[in-house]
N, C-alpha and C positions, 0 to 999 in steps of 0.2 A: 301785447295782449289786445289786439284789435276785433279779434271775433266775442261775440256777445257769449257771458259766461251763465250758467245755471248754475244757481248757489239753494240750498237746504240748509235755513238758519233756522236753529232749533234754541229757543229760550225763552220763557216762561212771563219774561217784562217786557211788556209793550213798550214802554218807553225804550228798552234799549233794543230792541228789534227795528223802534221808527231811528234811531242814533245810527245804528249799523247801516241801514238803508241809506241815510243821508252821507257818510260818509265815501260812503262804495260812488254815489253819486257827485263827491267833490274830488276823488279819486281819479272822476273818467271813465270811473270802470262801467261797461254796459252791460249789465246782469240781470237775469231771470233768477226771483227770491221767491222760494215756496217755502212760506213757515212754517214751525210744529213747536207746539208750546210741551211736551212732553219727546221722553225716549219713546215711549211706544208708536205715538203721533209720527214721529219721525221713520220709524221703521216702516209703519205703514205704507209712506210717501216713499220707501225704497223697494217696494216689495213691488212697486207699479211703474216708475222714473228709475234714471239711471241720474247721476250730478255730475259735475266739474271737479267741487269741493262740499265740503260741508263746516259750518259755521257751528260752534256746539257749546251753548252756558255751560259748566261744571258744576256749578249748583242749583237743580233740578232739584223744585219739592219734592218732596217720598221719594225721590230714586237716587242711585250711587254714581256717580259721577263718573268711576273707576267702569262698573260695571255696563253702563251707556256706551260707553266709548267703545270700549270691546267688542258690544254688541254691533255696532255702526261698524266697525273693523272690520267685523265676521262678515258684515251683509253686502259692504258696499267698497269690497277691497282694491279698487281700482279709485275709489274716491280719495282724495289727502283729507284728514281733520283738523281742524285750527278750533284747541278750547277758549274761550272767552272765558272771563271769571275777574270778579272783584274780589275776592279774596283771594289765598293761598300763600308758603312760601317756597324758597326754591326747590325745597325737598317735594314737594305737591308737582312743582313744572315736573322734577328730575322723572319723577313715576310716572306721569301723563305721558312722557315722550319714550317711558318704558313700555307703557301699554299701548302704543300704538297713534298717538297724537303725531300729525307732522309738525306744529310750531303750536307755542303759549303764550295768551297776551293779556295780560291784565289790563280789564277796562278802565283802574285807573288812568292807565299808557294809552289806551289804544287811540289811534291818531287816522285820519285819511290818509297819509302818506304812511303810516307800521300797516295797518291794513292793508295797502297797495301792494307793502313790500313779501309782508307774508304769505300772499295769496301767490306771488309770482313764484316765490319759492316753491312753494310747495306746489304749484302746477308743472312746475320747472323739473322739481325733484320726481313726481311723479312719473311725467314724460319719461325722465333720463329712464325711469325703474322699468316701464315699460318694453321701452327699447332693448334694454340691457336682459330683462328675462325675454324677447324675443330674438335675441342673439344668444341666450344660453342656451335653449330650447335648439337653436342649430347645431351650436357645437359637441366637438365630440368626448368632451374632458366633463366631469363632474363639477356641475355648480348650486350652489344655495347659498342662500338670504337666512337671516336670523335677525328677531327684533333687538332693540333698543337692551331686553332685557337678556338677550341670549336667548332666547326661545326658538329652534329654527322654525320658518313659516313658509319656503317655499323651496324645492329640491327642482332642479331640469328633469328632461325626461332618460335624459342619460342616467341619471342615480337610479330611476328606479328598472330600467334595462339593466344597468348591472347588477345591483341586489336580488332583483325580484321581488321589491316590496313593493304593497297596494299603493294607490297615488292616498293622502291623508291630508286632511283640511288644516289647519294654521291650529298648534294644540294651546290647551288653555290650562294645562294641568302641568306643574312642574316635574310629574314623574316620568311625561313621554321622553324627555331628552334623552335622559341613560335606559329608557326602554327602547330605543330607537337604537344606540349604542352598544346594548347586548345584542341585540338581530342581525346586526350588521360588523363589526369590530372586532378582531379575537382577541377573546377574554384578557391575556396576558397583554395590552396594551389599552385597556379601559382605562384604567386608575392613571396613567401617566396623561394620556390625553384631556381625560376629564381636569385632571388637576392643573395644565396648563390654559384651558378654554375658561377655568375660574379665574386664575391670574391674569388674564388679558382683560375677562371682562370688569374685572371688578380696578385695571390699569387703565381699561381703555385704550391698549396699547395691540399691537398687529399679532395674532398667535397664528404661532409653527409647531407642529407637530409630525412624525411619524406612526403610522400606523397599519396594521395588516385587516385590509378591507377584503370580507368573501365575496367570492364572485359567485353570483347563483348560476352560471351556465354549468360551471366544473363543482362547483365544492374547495375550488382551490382560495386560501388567502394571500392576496397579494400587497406587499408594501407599497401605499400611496403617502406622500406630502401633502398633510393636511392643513392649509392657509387660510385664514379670514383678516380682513380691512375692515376699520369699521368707519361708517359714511356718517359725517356729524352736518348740522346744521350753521345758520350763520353766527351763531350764538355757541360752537363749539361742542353742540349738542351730538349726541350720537342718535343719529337714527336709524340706521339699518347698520349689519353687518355683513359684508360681501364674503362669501369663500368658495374655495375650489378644491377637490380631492385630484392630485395628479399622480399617476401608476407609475413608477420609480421603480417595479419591482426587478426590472432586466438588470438596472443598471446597478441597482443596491446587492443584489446577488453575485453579479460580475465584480464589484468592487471588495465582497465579502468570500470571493471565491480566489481572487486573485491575493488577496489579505493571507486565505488559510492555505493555499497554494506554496507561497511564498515563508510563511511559516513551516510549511510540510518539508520542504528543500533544506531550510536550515536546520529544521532537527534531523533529516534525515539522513543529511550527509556531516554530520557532527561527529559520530563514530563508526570506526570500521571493524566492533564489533559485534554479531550477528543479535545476540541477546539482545544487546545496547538498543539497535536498532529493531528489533520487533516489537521491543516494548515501548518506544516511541512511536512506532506504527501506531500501537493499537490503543495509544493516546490520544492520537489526532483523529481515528474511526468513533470510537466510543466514546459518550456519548453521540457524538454533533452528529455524525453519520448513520450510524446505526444501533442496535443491544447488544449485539456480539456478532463478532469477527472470527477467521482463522485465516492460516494462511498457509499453505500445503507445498512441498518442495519435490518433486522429480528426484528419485532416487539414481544413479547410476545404472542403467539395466533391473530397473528394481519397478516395485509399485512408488504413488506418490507417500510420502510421509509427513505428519504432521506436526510443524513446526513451533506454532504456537494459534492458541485461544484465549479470545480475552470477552469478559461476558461484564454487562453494567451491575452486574452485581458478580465479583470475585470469587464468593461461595460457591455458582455454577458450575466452573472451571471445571474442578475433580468430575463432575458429570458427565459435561461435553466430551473430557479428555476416554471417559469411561467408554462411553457409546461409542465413539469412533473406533476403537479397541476392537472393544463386541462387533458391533455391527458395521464392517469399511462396508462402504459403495464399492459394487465391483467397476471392473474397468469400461463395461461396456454400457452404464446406465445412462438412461435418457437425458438426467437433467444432472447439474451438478457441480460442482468441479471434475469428473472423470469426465465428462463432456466436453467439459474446455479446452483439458490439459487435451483430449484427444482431437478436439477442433481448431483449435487455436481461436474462437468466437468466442466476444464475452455472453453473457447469460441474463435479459433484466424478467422475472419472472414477478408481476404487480402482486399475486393470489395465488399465494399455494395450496396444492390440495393433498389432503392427506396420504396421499401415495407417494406425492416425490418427498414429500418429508419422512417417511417411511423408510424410502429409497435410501434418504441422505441421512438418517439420522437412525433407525430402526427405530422399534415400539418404543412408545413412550409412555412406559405405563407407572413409573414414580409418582407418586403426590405433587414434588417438585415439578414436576417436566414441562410442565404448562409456560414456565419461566426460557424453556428451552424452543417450543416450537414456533419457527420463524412464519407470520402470514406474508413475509415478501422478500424477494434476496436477490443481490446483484454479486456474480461474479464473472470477474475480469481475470485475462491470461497474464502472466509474466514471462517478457521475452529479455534476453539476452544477446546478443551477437546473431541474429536472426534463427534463434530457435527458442519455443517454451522451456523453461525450466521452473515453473509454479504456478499457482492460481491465488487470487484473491476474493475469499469472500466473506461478503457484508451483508446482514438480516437485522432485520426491524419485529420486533415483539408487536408495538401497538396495534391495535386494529383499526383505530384511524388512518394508520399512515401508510400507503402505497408508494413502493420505489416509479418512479417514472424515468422517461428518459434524459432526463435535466439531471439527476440523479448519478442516470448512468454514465453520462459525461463527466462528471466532479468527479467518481471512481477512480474512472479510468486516467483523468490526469493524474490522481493522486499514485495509482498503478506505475504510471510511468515513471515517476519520481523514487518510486520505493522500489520497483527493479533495480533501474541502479543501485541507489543503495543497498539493497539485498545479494548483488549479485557483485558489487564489491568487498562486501562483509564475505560471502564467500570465496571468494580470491585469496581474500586477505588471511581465511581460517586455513585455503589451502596451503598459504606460503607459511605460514606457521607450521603446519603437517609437516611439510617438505624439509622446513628447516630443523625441526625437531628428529621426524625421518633421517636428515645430513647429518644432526650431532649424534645420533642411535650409533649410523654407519661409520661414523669419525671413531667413538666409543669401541664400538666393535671391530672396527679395523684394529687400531692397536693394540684391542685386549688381543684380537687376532694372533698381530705378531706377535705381542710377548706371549700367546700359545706357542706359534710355531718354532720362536727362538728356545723357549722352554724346551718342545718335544724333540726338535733337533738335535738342543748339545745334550741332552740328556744319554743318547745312544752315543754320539759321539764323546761324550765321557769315560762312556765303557770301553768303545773301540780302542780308544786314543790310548787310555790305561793300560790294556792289557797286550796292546801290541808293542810298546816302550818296552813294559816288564820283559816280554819276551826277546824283542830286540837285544837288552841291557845283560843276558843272559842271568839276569838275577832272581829267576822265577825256577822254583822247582819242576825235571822233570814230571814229576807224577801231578804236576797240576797243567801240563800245556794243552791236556784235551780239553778240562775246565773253561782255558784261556779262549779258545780256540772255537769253542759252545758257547762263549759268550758275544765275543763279537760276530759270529753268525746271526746270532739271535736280534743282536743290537742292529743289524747290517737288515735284516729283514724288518725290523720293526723301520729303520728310518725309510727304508724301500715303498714301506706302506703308506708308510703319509704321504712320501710323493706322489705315491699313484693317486692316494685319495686329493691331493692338489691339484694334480694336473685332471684327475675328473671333474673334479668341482669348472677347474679354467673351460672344460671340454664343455661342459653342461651349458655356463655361463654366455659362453660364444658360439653355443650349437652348433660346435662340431665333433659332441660325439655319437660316432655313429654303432651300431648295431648291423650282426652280417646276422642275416637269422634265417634260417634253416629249422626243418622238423627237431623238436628236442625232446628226451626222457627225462621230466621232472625228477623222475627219484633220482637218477643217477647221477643229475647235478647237487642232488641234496647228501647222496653218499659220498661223492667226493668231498664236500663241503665240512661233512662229520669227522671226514680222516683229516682233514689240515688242521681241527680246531682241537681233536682229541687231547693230543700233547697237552696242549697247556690247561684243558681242563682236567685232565689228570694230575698236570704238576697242584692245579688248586683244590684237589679234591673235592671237584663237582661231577656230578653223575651224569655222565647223558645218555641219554633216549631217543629212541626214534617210532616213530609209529605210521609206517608206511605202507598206505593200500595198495594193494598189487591190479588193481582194476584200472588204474589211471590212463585216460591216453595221452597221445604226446600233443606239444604244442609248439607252438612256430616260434621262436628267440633265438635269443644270443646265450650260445650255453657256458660262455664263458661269463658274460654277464649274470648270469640265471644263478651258476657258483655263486660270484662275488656277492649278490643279492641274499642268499643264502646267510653266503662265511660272515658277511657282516652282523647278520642279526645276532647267528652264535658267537660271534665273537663279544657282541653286546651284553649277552644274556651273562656269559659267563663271566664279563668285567664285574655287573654289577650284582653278583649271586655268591654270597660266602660259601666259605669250606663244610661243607657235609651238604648243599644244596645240589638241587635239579633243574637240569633245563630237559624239554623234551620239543622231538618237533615230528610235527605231523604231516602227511600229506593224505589230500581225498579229494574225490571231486564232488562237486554242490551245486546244481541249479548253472549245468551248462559251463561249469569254469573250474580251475583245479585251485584249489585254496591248501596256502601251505601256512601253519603255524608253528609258532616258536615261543615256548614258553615258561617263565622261570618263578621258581619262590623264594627271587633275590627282596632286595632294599624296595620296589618298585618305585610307582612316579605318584604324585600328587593331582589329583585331579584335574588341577588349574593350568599344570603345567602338559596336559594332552595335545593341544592344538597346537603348541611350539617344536614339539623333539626331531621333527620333520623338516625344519630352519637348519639354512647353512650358518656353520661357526656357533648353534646354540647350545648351550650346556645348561643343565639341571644349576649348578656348584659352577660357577666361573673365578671363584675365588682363589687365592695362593693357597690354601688351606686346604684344599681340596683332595679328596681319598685317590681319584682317578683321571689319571693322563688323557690324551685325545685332543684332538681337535673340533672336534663336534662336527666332523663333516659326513660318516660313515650311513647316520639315518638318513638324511639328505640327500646322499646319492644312491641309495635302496628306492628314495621314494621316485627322484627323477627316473632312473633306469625301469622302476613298473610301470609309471606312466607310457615311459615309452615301447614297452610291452603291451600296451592296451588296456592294464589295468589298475588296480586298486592295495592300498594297505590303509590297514589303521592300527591302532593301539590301545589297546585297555587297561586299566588296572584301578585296583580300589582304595587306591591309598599306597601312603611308607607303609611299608614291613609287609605288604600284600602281593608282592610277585607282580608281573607286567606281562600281556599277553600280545603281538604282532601276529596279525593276520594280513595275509598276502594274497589277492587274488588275482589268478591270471585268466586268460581267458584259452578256449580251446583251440585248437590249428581249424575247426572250422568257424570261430567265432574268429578267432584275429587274422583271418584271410581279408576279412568285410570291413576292419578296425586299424589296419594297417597304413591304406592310406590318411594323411593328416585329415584336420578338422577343414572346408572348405573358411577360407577368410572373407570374414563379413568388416564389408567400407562402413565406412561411419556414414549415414546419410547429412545431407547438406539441403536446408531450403533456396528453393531458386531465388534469386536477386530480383523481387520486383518491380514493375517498372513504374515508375516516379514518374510523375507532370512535369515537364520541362520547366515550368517556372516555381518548384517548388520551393528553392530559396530564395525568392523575390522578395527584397526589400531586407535581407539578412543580414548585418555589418560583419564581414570578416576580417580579422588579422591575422598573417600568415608570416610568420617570424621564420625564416631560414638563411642557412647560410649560403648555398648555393644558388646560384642568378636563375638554374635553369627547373631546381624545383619550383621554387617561387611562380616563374612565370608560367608553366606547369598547374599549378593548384589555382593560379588567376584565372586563367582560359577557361579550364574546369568548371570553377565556382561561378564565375561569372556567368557561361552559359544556362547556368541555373536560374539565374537571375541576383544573385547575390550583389552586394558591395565590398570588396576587396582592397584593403588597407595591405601593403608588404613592408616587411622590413628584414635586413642584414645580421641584425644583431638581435639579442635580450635591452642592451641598452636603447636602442633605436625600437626595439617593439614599445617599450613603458613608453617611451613619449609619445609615440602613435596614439599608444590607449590612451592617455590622457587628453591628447588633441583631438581626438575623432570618437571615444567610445567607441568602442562596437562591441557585440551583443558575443562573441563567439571569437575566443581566442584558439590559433590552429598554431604550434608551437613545433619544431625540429629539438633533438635534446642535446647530440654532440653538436656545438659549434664552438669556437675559437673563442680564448678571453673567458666569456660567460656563456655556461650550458642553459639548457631548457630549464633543471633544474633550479639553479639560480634565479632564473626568470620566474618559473610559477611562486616561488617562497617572495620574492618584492612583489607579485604581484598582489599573492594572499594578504600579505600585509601591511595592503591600502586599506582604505577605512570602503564600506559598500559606495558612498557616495561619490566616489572617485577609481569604480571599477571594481573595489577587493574579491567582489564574489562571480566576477563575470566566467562563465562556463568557459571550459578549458581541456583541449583536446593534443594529445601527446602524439606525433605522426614520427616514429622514431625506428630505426633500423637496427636498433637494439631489442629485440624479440623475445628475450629469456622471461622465464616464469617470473624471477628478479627481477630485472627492468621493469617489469610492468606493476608488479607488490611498488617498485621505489616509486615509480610515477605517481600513483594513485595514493600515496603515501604522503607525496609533495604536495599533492594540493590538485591534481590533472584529475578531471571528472572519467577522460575515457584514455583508454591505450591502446595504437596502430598501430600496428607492425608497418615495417616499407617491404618491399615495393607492396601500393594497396591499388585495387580496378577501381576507377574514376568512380562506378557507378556505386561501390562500398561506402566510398568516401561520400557522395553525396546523402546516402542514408543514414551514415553513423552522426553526418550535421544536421537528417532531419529530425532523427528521435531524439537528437541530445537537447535539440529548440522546439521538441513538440511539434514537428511539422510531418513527422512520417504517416502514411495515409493508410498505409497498413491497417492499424488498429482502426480508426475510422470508417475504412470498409467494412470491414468486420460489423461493427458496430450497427450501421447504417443495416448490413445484410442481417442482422437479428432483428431490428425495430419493423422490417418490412413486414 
């Protein structure tokens, strides 16, 4: 301290004014003293002079010692204050160096060499403060000071670039602090903050906190790390407290994205049933995500249908589920999911306006509905095997809150996650179908045979009977015509099931054919009436015919056109008791010759309409049952009209209501046009996109097979991708790979020698996570069946190949399954443009 210093000693007793002077001079110290026997005196002297330091009695006639200080604070804030005072005790220091004193010296103490020391300090400390607010003032991070007492007193100019709050003088009132903190802080992180910043201070110890600071450019809140130091004196005083607010918010979202990400995967591949899994879906959307979700499935050749809705309040449901009823979006609307599903583009729409919600939702004119209409909505496609099969979407009620594109991102991983899953849950419902489907066919194959066995020896009972008798000569002349009537009859009956067998075989393996030529309906119909008479005489049922004579002819098989006929009457009058009618009609209607048949037998059950048309079905399949058959006769009525070019149905109004069959064929000038088959429609295939050469860079593979030359096959592959490729021989040699190397993406073979693939993914699952257990896992297997691929995914295998698969399949089925397919990205990127 070699340059001459300017000191403002302010104190009311001469004598210690001449003390301070003399000591500053046994010091060394070379100082310019301007005194002021009063605060106002002093203030004066600041209002014209700028100081070094300022020298300040605390007890000041008439005036507050507290309130001087603050005042000198206000005015001459680049100056340090050192209070002088004979009296006081430490509680007096502890609030002087709260309200702003740099050091406290009791004139008992005060010495030329405590003077010396205190003055260097606090010049010292000052400098440092200087410095330090003109490097905060550079930087690009948030910083301020706050006094002794916590009061902050000085912000960079970064704080108030971000906020956008006015620049504000050192406050003197303890309600700025949390008015300061409501302007700036969202609300729901007030109370934890403020509570920790009272702990520290009243510790003295370093505070941490988290908090969401608004940015005034967006209106966006973002998580910063909010730190203060506090800067004590030689005396272990505190006199300033240093902090910094730093933006965390990339990293604290990534780390809370990859947190719920990571949760999303594990509930969502927990079950592989559909229910299971939607309503975990719409666990993990609702709330954190958005108010309500649905989630819409691609039908078969169909419209989309919808699967499920989940709303932050459960009561809505019936609502949502209402409207979409009433009002679908059609297929061709602008925004939406018919949009998606038709683009394959997800959709992030910040502001919606009352048309596309109209669009998506129709009027919303309930009391309720208000709960219903979304101001912002993100939806994302669902892909499968490189084609849509649903949409996902997400809306937000608040009016605050705008989906963005940070938004759209978190979705659409979530998207990718829950395809799978969703599209496993259906595999899995279809192998259920299929197997259920196999036990139906298992069921009905044998009840089958024990029909056929039944309807066989049944005729064969009679034959066999009645020709012994005769053989044995133990049967009466006058009964051998009896004999002779019966096994004809039997000889015909079992005639007929084989034919109806061997059609059914014919149908089944389309080969049977049809010779067709011009034909007279009626006269296929009047033969039909003379073969079935008989026996509806024998049961005394009446038949009828009612045949228009205007009919013209049409192009069939008039052998077929008979049997199509004789079956129905043969139906009619199985199931029509004694004193009943059958009648059959023919006329022509609207371009086509329509023949009915129709009885006021037992009829059929309502429920039971859409089946009587099913090969092998019966009304009665039980041993119990009034009537013989094999239930093949409607069945091949129905194939043979198709193959005519046309139509039958069936009506009736209940038991004991009679059944009516309508047959409609079409004209010789309409099934000229009808004759050739339906042209065959290919299934469409999306083309194989082309991937970036280094799209699996940096990917750990393990490629577990048996054979030397796939292995080295899928290395070359994968590698050129950029990949890292682990291989092994075996299941037992793959586990110890994974343990030694990790890697990110197990590629598995499932027959191998010893231990299958199967064995491999079940040790694999039942590692713990930290040692592999949940690492994704991919089935590359030349076992292809609807089964191999249910058992894989069943094992624990995320995805299922068939072999032989094109290099460039295999590279996308490893990029979607790690999140790396660019696909969706494009996409994505081409909506935000």
């Amino acid at each position: 301290m070699n340059e001459p210093l300017k000191l403002l000693l302010v104190d009311d007793d001469e004598v210690d004014r001449l003390r301070v002077q003399r000591l500053l001079h046994t010091a060394g110290l070379t100082a310019e003293v301007v005194e002021a026997t009063s605060g106002s005196e002093a203030l004066g002297h600041l209002e014209t002079q700028s100081f070094d330091a300022i020298l300040l009695d605390f007890l000041l006639p008439g005036e507050d010692g507290f309130q001087v200080l603050r005042e000198l604070g206000a005015k001459a804030p680049r100056s340090p204050i050192i209070v002088l005072t004979g009296q006081g005790s430490e509680q007096t220091a502890v609030e002087l160096m709260k309200a702003g004193a740099s050091d406290y010296i009791s004139k008992a103490k005060l010495s030329a060499e405590r003077l010396e020391q205190s003055l260097r300090q606090a010049l010292r400390l000052h400098l440092a403060e200087q410095q330090h607010r003109a490097l905060a003032e550079a930087l690009p991070q948030i910083v301020w000071t706050a006094g002794p007492d916590g009061r902050p007193d000085y912000f960079n100019r970064r704080w108030y670039d971000y906020t956008g709050l006015p620049h504000w003088p050192s406050p003197e009132g303890g309600a700025r602090e949390e008015q300061l903190l409501r302007g700036v802080i969202h609300s729901d992180d007030i109370p934890a903050c403020l509570g920790r910043w009272s702990e520290s201070r009243q510790a003295g110890a370093p505070f941490e906190c988290e908090g969401r600071i608004r940015r005034h450019a967006d209106g966006a809140y973002r998580w910063h790390l909010i730190q203060a130091l506090p800067l004590r004196n030689a005396h272990g005083r505190i006199l300033q407290w240093l902090g910094t607010c730093t933006d965390i918010d990339d990293q604290k979202r990534a780390s809370e994205t990859l947190s719920f990400l990571s949760e999303a995967s594990t509930m969502l591949t927990a079950s592989l049933e559909m229910s299971v899994t939607l309503e975990r879906l719409s666990a993990l959307i609702v709330p954190r995500l958005g108010d309500w979700c649905a989630v819409y499935l691609l039908e078969d050749n169909g419209p989309a249908r919808q699967v499920m809705f989940a709303h932050a309040d459960p009561s809505q449901v019936p609502r949502l589920r209402e409207l979409h009823r009433a009002f679908p979006p059609p297929s061709t609307a602008l925004h939406g999911y018919p949009r998606v599903l038709r683009t394959g583009e997800a959709e992030l729409v910040p502001e919606l306006t009352d048309a596309m919600v109209q669009e998506a939702l129709g009027p919303l004119e309930e009391p309720g509905d208000a709960q219903l209409r979304p101001g912002s909505w993100i939806v994302v496609p669902l892909w499968a095997q490189r084609r849509i099969f649903g949409a996902l979407k997400v809306c937000t009620l608040r009016p605050g809150r705008r989906y963005t594109a940070r938004d759209l991102e978190l979705v659409q991983e979530l998207a990718r996650r829950a395809e799978i899953a969703i599209d496993n849950a259906r595999l899995f419902e279809m192998a259920k179908a299929e197997h259920l489907v196999a036990e139906q066919a298992n069921r009905a194959k044998d009840e089958f045979l024990a029909a056929v066995s039944h309807e066989l020896r049944t005729p064969l009972m009679a034959m066999l009977g009645w020709t012994r008798m005769l053989r044995s000569g133990q049967l009466p002349p006058e009964k051998h015509a009896r004999a002779l009537e019966a096994v004809e009859r039997n000889t015909q009956v079992q005639t007929q099931l084989i034919e109806d067998l061997l059609d059914v075989s014919r149908i089944i393996t389309g080969k049977l054919r049809l010779e067709i030529r011009s034909v007279n309906p009626g006269e296929c119909i009047e033969a039909a009436l003379d073969s079935v008479r008989h026996a509806a005489d024998a049961k005394g049922v009446t038949l009828r015919s009612e045949l228009a004579p205007d009919v013209d002819p049409i192009h069939g098989d008039a052998d077929r056109l008979q049997q199509m006929v004789w079956n129905l009457l043969s139906n009619a009058i199985k199931f029509t008791p004694k004193g009943g009618e059958v009648v059959v009609r023919l006329r022509r209607a609207e371009g086509c010759v329509l023949i009915e048949v129709e009885d006021n037998g037992q009829g059929i059950a309502r429920s039971y309409l859409s089946q009587i048309f099913e090969r092998f079905w019966q009304v009665d399949g039980s041993t119990t049952r009034k009537h013989g058959g094999l239930g093949l006769g409607l069945a091949i009525v129905r194939h043979l009209t198709e193959l005519h070019g046309g139509s039958i149905e069936a009506f009736s109004e209940g038991e004991g209501h009679g059944t009516r069959f309508s047959l409609k064929l079409p004209l010789a000038t309409d099934a000229q046009g009808k004759a050739s088959p339906p042209p065959f429609l290919a299934t469409a295939r999306l083309e194989t996109p082309v991937l970036p050469v280094p799209v699996l860079k940096g990917l750990q593979v393990l490629v577990v097979d048996d054979e030397p030359d796939a292995r080295e096959l899928l290395t070359v592959v994968l590698e050129s991708r950029g990949a890292q490729v682990f291989t092994a021989a075996s299941a037992r040699e793959g586990l110890e790979k994974l343990r030694l190397f990790r890697p990110q993406v197990v590629l598995s073979d499932i027959g191998m020698p010893g231990e299958d693939g199967y064995s491999l993914i079940r040790r694999l699952r039942a590692l713990p996570p930290d040692q592999g257990g949940q690492t994704p896992a991919i089935a590359l297997t030349a076992f292809a069946r609807m089964e191999d691929r249910t058992r894989a995914l069943l094992a624990g295998f995320q995805m299922h190949v068939p072999k032989p698969i094109e290099p460039a399949e295999l590279i996308i089925v490893l990029a979607s399954l790690t999140g790396r397919h660019p696909q969706v990205e494009e996409r994505a990127r081409g909506s935000l443009a």
